[in-house]
N, C-alpha and C positions, 0 to 999 in steps of 0.2 A: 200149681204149687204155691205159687204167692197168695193164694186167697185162702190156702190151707193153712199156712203160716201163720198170715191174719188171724184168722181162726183161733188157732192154739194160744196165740198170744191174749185173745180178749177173752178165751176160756180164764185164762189164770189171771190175767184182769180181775173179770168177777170177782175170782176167788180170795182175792185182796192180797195176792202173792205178789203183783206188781203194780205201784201206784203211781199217780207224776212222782212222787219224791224217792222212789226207788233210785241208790244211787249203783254207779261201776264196781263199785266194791263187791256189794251184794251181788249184781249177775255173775261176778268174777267166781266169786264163792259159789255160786249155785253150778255154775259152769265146771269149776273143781271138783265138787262134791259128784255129778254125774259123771266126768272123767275119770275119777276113781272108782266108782258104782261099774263103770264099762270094763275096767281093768280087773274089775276080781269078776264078772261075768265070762273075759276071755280067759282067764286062768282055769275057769270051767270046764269052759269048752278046750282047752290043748290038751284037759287032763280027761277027757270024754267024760264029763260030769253033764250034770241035764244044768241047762244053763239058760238067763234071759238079755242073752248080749247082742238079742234086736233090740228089743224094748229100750235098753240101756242105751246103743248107740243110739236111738230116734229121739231118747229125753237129752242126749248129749247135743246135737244139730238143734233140736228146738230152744235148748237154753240160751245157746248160740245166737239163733234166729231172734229170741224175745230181746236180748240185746241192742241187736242192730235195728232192727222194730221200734224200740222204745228210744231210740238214737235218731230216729228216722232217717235212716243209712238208706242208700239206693241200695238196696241189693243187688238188683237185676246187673246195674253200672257197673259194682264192683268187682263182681261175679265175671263178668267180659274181661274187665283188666287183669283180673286172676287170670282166667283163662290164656289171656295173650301172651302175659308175664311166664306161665307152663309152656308155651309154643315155642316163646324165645329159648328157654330155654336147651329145647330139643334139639333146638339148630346149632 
């Protein structure tokens, strides 16, 4: 998955959507705008409309992803203490 990630992220690299000076603002707003894009795809689908609310959630997680990417965030690290932090709270 991490190398998929990778991936998507140097896709839109290229495509000059992300450069070193891309700031938090701007993912915040991309990350928004696809958030909103998922929210009228699920409105679709409760309403049995033909709907693209995979696509939309996968562009929501990737925006996400290119974020923490371009942050050079451990993900995998984070990801486990997420994880943990869900465990505790079960208990």
């Amino acid at each position: 998955m991490k190398k998929l990630f990778k991936q998507h992220y140097q896709a839109i690299v290229k495509r000059g959507l992300i450069t070193p000076n891309t700031e938090l603002y701007e993912f915040s707003n991309k990350i928004n705008e696809e958030k909103g894009e998922l929210s009228t795809e699920l409105l679709k689908l409760i309403k049995g409309k033909q709907n693209n609310y995979k696509q939309e959630a996968i562009d929501l997680i990737c925006a996400t992803m290119n974020l923490l990417i371009h942050n050079n965030v451990d993900i995998e690290k984070e990801l486990i203490k997420n994880i943990k932090i869900q465990e505790e709270r079960c208990k």
